[in-house]
Jmol script that loads the backbone (N, CA, C; Angstrom):
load data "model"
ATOM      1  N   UNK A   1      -7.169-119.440  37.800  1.00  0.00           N
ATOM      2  CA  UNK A   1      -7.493-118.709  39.006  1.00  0.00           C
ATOM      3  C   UNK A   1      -8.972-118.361  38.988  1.00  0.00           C
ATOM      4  N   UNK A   2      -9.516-119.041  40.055  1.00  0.00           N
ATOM      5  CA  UNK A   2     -10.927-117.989  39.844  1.00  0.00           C
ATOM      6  C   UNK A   2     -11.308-117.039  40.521  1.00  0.00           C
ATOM      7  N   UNK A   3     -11.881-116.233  40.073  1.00  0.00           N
ATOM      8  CA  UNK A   3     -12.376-115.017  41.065  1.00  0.00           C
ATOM      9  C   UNK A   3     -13.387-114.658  41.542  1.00  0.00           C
ATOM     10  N   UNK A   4     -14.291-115.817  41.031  1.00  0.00           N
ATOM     11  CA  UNK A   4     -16.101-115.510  41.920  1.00  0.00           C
ATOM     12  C   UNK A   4     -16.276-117.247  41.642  1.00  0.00           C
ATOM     13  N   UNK A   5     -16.409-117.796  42.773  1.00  0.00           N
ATOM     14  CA  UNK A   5     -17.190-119.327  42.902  1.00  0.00           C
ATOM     15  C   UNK A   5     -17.648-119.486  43.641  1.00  0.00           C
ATOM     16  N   UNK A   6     -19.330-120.239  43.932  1.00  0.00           N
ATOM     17  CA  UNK A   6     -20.118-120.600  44.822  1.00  0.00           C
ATOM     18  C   UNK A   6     -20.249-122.116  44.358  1.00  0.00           C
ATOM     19  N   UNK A   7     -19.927-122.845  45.743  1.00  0.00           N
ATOM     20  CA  UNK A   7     -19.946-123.945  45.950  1.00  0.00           C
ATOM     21  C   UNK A   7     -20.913-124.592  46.103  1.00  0.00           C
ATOM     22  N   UNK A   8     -21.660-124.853  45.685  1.00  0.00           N
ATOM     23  CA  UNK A   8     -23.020-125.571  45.569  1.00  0.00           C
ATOM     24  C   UNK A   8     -22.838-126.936  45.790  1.00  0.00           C
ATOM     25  N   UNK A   9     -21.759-127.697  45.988  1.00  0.00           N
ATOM     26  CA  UNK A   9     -22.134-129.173  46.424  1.00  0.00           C
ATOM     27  C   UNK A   9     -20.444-129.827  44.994  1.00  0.00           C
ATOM     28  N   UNK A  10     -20.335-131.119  45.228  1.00  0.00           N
ATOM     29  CA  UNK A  10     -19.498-131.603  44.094  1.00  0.00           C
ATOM     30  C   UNK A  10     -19.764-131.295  43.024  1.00  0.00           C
ATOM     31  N   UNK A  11     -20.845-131.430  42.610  1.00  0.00           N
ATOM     32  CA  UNK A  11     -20.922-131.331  41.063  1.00  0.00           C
ATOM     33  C   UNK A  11     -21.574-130.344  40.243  1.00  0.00           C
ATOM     34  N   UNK A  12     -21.892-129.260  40.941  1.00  0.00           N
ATOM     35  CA  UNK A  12     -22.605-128.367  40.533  1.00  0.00           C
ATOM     36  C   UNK A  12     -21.687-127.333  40.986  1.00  0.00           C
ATOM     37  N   UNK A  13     -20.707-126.245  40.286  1.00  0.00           N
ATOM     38  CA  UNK A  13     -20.052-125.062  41.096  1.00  0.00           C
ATOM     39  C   UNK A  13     -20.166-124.306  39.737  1.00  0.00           C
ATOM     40  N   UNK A  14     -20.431-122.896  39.991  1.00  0.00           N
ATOM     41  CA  UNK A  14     -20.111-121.977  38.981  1.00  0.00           C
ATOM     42  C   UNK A  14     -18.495-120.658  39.306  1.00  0.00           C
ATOM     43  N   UNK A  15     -18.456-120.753  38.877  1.00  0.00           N
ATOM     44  CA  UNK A  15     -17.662-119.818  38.453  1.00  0.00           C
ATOM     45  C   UNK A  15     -16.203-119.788  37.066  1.00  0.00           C
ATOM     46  N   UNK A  16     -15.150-119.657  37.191  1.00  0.00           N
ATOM     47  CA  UNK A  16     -14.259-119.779  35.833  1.00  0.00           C
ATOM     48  C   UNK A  16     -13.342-121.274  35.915  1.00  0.00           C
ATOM     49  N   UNK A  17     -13.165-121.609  34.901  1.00  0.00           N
ATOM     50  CA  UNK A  17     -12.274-122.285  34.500  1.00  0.00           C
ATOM     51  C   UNK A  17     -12.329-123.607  35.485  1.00  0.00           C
ATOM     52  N   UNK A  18     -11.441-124.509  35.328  1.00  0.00           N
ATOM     53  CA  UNK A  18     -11.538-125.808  35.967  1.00  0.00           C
ATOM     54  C   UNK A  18     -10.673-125.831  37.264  1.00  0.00           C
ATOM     55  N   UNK A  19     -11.311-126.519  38.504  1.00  0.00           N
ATOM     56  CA  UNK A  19     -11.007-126.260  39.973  1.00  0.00           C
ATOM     57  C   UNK A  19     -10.125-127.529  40.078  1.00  0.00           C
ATOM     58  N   UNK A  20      -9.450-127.712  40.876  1.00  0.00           N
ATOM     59  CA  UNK A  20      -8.669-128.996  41.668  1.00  0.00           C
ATOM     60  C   UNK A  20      -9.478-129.994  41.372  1.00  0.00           C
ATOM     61  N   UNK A  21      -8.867-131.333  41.226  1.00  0.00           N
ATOM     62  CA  UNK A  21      -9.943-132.250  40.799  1.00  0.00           C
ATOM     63  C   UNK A  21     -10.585-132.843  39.862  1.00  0.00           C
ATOM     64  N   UNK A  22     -10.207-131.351  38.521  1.00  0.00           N
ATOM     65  CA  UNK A  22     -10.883-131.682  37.496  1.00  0.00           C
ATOM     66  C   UNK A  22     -12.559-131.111  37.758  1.00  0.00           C
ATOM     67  N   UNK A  23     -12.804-130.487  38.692  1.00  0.00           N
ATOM     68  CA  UNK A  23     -14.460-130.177  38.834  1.00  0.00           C
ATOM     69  C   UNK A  23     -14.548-129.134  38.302  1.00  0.00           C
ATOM     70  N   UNK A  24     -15.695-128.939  37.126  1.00  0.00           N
ATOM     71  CA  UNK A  24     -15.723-127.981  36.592  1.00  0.00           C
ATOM     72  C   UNK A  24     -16.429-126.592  37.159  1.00  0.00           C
ATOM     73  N   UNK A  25     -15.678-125.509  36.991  1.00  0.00           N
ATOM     74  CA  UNK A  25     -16.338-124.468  36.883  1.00  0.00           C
ATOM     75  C   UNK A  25     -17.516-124.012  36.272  1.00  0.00           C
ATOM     76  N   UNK A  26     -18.792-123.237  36.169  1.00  0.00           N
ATOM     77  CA  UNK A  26     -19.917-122.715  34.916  1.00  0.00           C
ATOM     78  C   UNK A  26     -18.700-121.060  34.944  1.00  0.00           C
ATOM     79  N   UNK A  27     -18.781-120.823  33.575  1.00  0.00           N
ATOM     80  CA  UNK A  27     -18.381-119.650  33.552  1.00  0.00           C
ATOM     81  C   UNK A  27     -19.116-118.132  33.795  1.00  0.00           C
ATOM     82  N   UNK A  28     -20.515-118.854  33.898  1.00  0.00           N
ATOM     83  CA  UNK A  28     -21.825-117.668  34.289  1.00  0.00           C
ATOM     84  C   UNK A  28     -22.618-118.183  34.806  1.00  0.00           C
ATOM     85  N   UNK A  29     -23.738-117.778  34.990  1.00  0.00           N
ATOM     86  CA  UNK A  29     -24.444-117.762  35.767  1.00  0.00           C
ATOM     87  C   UNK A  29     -25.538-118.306  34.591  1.00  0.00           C
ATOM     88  N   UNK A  30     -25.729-118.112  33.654  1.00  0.00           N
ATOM     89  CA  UNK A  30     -26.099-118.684  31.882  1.00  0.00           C
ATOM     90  C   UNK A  30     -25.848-120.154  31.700  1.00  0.00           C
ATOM     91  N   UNK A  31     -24.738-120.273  32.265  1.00  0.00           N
ATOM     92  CA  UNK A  31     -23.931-121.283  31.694  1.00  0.00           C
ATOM     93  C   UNK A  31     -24.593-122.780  32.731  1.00  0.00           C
ATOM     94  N   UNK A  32     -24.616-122.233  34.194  1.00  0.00           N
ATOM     95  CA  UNK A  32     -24.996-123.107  35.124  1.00  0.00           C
ATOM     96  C   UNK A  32     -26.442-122.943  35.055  1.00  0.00           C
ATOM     97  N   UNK A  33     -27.058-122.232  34.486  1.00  0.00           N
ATOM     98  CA  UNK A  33     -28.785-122.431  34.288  1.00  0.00           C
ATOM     99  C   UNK A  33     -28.703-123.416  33.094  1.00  0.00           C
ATOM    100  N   UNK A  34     -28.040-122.931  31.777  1.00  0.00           N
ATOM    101  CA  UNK A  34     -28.245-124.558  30.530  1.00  0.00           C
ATOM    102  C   UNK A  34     -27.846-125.519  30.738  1.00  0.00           C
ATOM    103  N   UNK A  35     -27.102-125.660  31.650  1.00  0.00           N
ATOM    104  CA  UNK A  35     -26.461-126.958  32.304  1.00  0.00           C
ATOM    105  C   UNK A  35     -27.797-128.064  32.467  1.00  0.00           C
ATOM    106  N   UNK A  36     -28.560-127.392  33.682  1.00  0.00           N
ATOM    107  CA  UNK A  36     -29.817-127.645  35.071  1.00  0.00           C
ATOM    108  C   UNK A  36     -31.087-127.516  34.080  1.00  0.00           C
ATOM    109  N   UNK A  37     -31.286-126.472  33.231  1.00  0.00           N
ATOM    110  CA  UNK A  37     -32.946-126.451  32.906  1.00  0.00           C
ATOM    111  C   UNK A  37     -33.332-128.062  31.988  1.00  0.00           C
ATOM    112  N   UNK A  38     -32.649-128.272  31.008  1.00  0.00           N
ATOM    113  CA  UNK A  38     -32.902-129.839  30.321  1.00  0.00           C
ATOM    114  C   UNK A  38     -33.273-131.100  31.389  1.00  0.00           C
ATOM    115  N   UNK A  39     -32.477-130.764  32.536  1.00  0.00           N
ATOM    116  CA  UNK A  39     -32.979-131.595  33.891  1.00  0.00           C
ATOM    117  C   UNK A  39     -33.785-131.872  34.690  1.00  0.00           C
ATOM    118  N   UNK A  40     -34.203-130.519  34.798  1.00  0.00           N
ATOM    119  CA  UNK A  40     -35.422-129.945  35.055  1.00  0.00           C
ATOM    120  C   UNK A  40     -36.960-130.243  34.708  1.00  0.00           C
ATOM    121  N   UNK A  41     -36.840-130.281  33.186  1.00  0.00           N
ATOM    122  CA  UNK A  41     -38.137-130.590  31.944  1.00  0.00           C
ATOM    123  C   UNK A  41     -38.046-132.069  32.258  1.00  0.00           C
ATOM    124  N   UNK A  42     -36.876-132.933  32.434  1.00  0.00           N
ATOM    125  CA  UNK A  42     -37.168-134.427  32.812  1.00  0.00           C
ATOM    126  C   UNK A  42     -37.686-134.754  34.031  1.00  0.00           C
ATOM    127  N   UNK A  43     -37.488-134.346  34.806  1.00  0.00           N
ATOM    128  CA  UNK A  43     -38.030-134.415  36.337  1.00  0.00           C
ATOM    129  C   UNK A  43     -39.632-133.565  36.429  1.00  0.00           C
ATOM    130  N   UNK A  44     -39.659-132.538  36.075  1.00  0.00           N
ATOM    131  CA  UNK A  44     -41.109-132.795  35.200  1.00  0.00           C
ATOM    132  C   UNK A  44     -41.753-133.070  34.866  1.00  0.00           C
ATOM    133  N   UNK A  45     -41.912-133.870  34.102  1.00  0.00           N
ATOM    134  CA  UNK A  45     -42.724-134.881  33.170  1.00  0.00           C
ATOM    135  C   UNK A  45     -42.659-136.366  34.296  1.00  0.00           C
ATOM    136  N   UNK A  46     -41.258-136.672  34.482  1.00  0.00           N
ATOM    137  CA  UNK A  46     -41.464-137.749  36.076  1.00  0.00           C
ATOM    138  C   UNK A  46     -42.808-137.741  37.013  1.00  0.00           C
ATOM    139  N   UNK A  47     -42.505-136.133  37.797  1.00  0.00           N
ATOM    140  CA  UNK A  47     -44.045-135.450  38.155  1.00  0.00           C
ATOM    141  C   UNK A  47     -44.791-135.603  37.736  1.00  0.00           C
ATOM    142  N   UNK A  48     -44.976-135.069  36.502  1.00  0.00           N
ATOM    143  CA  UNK A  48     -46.554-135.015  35.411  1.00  0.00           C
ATOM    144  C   UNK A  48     -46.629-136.387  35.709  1.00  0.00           C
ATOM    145  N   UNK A  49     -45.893-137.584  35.276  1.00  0.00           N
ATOM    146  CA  UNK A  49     -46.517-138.453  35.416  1.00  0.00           C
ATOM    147  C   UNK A  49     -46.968-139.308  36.235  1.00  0.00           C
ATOM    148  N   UNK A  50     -46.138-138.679  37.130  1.00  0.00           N
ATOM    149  CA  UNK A  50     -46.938-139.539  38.619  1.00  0.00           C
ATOM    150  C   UNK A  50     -48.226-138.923  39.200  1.00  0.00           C
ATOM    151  N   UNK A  51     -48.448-138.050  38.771  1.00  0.00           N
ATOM    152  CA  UNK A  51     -49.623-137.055  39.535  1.00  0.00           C
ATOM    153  C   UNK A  51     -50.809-137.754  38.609  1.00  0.00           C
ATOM    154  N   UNK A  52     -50.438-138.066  36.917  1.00  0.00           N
ATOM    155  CA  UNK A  52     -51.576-138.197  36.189  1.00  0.00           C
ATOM    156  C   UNK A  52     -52.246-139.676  36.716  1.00  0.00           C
ATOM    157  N   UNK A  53     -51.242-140.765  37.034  1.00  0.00           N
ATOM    158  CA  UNK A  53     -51.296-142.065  37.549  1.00  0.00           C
ATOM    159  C   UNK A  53     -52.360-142.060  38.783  1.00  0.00           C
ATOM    160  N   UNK A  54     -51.524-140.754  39.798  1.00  0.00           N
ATOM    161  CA  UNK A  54     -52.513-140.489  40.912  1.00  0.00           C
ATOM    162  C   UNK A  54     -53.553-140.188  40.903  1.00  0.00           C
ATOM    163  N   UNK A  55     -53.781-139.284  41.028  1.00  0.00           N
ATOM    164  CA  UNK A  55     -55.141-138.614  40.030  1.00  0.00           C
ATOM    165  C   UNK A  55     -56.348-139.556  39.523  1.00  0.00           C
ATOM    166  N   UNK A  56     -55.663-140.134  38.539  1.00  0.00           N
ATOM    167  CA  UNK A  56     -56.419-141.282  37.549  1.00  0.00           C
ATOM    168  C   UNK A  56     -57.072-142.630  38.380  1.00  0.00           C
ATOM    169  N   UNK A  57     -56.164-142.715  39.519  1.00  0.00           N
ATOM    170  CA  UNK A  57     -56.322-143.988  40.477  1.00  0.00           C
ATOM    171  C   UNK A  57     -57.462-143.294  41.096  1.00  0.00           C
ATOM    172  N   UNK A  58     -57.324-142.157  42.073  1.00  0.00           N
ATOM    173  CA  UNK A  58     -58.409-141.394  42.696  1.00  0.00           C
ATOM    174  C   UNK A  58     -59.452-141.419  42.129  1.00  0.00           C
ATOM    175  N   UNK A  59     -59.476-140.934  41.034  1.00  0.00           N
ATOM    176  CA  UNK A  59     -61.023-140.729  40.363  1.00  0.00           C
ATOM    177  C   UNK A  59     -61.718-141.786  40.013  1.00  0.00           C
ATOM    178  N   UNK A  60     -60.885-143.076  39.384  1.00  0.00           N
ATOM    179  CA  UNK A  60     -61.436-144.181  39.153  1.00  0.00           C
ATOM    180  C   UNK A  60     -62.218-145.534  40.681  1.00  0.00           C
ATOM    181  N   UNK A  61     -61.164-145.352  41.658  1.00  0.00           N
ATOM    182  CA  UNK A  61     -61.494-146.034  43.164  1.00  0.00           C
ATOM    183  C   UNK A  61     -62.455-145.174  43.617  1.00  0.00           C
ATOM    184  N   UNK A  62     -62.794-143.460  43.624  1.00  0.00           N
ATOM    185  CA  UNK A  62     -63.904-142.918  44.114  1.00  0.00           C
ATOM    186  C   UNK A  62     -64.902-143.252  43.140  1.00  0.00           C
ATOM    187  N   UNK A  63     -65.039-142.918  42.233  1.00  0.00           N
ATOM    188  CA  UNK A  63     -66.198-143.143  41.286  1.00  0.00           C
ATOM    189  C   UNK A  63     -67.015-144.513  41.469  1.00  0.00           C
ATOM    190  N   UNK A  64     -65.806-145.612  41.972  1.00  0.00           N
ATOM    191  CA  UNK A  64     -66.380-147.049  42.044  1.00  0.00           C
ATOM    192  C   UNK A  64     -67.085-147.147  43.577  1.00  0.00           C
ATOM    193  N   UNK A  65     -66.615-146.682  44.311  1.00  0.00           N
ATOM    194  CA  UNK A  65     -67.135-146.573  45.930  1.00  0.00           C
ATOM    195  C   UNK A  65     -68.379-145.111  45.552  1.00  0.00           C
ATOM    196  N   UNK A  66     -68.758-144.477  44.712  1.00  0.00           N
ATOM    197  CA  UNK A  66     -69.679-143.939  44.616  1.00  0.00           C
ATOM    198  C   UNK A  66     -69.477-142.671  45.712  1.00  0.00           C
ATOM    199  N   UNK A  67     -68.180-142.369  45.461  1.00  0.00           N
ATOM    200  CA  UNK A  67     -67.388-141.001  46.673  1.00  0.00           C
ATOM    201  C   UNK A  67     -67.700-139.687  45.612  1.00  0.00           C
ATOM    202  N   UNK A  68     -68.604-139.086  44.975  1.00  0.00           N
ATOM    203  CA  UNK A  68     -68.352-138.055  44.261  1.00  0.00           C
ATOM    204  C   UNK A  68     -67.575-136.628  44.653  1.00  0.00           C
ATOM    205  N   UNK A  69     -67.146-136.806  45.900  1.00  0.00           N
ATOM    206  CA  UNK A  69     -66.358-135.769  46.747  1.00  0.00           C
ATOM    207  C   UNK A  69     -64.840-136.140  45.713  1.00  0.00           C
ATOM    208  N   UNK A  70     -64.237-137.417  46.192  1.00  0.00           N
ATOM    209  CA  UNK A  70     -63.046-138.146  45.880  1.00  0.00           C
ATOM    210  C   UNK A  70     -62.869-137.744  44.623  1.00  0.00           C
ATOM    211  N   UNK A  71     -63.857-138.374  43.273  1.00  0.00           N
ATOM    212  CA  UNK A  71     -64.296-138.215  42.183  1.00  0.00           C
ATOM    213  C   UNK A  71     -63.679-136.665  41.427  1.00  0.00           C
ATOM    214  N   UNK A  72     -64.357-136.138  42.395  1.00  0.00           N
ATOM    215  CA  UNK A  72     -64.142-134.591  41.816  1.00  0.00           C
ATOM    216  C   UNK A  72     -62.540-134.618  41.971  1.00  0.00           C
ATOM    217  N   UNK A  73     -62.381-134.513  43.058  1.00  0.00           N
ATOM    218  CA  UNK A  73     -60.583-134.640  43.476  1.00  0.00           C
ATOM    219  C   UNK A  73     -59.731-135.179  42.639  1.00  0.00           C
ATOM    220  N   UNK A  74     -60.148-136.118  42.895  1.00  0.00           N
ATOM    221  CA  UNK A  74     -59.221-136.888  41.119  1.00  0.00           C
ATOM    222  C   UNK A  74     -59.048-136.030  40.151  1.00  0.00           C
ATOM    223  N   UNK A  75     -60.504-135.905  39.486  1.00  0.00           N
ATOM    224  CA  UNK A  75     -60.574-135.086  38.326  1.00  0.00           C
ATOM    225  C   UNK A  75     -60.073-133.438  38.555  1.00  0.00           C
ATOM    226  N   UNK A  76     -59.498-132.629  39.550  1.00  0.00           N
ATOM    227  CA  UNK A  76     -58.645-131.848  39.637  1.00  0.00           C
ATOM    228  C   UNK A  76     -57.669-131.804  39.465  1.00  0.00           C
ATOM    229  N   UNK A  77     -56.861-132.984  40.229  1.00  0.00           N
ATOM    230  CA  UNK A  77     -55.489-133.272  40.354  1.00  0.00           C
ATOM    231  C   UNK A  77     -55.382-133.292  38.808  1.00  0.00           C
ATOM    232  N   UNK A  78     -55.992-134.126  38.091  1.00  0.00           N
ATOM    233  CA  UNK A  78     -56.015-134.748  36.222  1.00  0.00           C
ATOM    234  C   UNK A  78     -55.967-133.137  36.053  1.00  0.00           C
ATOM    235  N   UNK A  79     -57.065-132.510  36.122  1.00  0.00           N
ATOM    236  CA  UNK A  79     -56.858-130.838  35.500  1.00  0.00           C
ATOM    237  C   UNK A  79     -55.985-130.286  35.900  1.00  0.00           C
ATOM    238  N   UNK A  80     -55.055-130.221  36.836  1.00  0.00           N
ATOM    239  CA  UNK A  80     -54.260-129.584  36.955  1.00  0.00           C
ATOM    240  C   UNK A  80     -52.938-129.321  36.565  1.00  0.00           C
ATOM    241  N   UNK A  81     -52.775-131.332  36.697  1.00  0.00           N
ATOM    242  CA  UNK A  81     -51.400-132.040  36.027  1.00  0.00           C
ATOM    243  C   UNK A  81     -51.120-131.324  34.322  1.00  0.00           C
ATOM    244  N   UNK A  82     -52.543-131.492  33.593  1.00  0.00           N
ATOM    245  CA  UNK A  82     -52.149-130.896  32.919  1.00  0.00           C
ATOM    246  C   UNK A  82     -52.109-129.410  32.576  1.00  0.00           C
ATOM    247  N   UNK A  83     -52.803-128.633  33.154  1.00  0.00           N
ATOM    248  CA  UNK A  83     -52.228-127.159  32.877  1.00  0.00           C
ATOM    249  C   UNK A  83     -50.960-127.148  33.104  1.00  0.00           C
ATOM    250  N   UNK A  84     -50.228-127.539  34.556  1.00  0.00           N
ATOM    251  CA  UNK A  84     -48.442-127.830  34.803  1.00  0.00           C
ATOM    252  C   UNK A  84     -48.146-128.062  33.807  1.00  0.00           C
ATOM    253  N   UNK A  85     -48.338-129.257  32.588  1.00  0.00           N
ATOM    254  CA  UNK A  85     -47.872-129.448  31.795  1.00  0.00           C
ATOM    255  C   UNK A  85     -47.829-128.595  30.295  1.00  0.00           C
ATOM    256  N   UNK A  86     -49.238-127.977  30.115  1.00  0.00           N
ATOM    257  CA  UNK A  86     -49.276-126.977  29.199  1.00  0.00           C
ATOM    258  C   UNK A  86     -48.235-126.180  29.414  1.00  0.00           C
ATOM    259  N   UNK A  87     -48.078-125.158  30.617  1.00  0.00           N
ATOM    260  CA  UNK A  87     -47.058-124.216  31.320  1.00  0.00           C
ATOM    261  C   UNK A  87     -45.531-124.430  30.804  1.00  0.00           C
ATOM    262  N   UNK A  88     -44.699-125.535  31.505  1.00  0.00           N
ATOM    263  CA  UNK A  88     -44.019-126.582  31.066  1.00  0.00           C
ATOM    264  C   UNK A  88     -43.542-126.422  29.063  1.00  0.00           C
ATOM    265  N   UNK A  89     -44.712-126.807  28.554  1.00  0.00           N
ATOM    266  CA  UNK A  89     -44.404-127.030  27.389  1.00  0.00           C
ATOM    267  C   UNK A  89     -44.120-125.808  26.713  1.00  0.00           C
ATOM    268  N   UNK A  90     -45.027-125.112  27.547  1.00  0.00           N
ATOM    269  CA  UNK A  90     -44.968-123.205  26.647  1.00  0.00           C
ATOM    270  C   UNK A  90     -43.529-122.561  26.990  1.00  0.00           C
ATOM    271  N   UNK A  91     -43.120-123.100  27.923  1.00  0.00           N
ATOM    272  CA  UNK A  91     -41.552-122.576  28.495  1.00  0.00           C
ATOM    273  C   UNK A  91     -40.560-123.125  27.796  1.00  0.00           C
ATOM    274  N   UNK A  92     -40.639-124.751  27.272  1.00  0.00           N
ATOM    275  CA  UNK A  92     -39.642-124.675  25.933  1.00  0.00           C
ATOM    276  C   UNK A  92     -39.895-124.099  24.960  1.00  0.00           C
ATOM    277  N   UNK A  93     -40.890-123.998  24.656  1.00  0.00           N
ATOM    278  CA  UNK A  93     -41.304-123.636  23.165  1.00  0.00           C
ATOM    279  C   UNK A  93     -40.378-122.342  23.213  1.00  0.00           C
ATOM    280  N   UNK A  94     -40.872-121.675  24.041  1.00  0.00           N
ATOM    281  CA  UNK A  94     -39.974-120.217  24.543  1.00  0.00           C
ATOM    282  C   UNK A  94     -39.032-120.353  24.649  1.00  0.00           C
ATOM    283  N   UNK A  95     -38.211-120.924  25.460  1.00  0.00           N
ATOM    284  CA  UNK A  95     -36.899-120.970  25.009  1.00  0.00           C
ATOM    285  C   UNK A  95     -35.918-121.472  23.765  1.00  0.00           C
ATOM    286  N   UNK A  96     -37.125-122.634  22.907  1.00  0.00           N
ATOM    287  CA  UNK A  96     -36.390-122.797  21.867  1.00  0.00           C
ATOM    288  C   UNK A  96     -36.915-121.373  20.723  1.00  0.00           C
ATOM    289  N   UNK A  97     -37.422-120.768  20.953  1.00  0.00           N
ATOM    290  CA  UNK A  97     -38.189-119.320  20.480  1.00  0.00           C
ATOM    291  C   UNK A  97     -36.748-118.250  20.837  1.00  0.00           C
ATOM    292  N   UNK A  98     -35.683-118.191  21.901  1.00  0.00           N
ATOM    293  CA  UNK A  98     -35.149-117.240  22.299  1.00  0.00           C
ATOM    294  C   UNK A  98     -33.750-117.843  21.847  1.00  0.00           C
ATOM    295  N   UNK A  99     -33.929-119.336  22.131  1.00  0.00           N
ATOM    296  CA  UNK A  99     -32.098-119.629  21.154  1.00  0.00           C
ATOM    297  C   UNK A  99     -32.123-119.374  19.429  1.00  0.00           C
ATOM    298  N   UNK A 100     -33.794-119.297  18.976  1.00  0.00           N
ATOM    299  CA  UNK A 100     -33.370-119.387  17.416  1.00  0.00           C
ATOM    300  C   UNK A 100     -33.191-117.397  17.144  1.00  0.00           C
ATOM    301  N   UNK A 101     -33.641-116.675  18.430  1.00  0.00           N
ATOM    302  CA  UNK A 101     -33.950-115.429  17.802  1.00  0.00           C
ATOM    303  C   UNK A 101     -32.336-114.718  18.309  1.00  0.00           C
ATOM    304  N   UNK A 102     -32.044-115.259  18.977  1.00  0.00           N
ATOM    305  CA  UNK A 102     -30.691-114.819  19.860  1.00  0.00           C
ATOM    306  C   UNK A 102     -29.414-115.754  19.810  1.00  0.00           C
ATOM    307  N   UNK A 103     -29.481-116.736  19.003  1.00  0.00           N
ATOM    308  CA  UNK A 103     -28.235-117.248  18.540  1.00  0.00           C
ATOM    309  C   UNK A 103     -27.653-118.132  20.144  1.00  0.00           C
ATOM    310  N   UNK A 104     -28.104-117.938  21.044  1.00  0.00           N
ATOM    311  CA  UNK A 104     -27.339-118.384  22.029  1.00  0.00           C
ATOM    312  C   UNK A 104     -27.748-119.856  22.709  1.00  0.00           C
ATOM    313  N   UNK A 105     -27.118-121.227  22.846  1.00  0.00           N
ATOM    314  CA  UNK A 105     -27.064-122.282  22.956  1.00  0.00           C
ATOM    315  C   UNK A 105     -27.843-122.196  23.829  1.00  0.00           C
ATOM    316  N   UNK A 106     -29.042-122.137  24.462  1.00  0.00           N
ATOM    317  CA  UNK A 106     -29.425-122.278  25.992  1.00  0.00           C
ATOM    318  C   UNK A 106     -29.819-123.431  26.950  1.00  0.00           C
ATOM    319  N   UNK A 107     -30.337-124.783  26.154  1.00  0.00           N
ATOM    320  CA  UNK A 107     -30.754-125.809  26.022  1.00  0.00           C
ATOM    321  C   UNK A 107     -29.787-127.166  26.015  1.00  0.00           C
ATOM    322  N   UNK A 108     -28.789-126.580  25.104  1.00  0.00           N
ATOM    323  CA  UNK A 108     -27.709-127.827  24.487  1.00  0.00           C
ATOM    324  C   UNK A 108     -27.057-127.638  25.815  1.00  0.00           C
ATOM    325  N   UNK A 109     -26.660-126.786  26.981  1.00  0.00           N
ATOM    326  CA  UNK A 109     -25.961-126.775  27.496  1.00  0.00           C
ATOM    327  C   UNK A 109     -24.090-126.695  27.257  1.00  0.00           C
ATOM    328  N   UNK A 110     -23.923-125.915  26.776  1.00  0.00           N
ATOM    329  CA  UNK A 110     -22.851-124.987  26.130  1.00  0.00           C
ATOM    330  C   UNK A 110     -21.928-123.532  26.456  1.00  0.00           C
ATOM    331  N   UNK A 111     -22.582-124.201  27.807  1.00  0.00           N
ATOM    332  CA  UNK A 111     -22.559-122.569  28.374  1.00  0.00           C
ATOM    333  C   UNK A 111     -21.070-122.905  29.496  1.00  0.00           C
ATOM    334  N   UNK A 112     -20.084-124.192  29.280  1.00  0.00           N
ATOM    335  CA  UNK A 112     -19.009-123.869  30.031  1.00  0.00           C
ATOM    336  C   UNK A 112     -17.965-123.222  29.446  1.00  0.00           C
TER     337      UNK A 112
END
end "model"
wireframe off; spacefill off
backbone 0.3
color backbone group
């Protein structure tokens, strides 16, 4: 029986135990964040890397057309991609920082 579920779509629902179907429930609100964040950090880095590609194309086609406007642009997008990515990296570190200090799976996704 459950007693609190939000339907978020087929494959994503939180609340208890397993629904009609076989579709699983998250038992918290914990549980449906460790599920999603590992997903998250991949689609991420997808980003990171398309922006660095972009970026890299920009700066290199302006620099050659002698666009130092473009140039600069590029070389932002490049600075920026990676601070996102510094950010990014400091947020696992942190969370693998809060599963070793708090015992709790957050990452492995363990949380049904």
């Amino acid at each position: 029986m459950t007693l609190l579920g939000f339907n978020i779509g087929y494959e994503l629902k939180i609340g208890s135990g397993v629904g009609i179907g076989g579709n699983v429930y998250y038992q918290t609100l914990g549980g449906f964040i460790s599920r999603i964040l590992p997903n998250i950090y991949v689609i991420a880095g997808i980003i990171l890397f398309f922006f660095l590609i972009g970026g890299g194309l920009m700066f290199i086609i302006s620099a050659g057309r002698e666009n130092p406007e473009g140039a600069a642009r590029g070389g932002q997008i490049i600075t920026m991609s990676l601070v996102g990515f510094l950010i990014i990296f400091a947020s696992y570190w942190i969370m693998q920082i809060v599963q070793i200090v708090t015992g709790i799976d957050i990452l492995g996704g363990g949380g049904l």
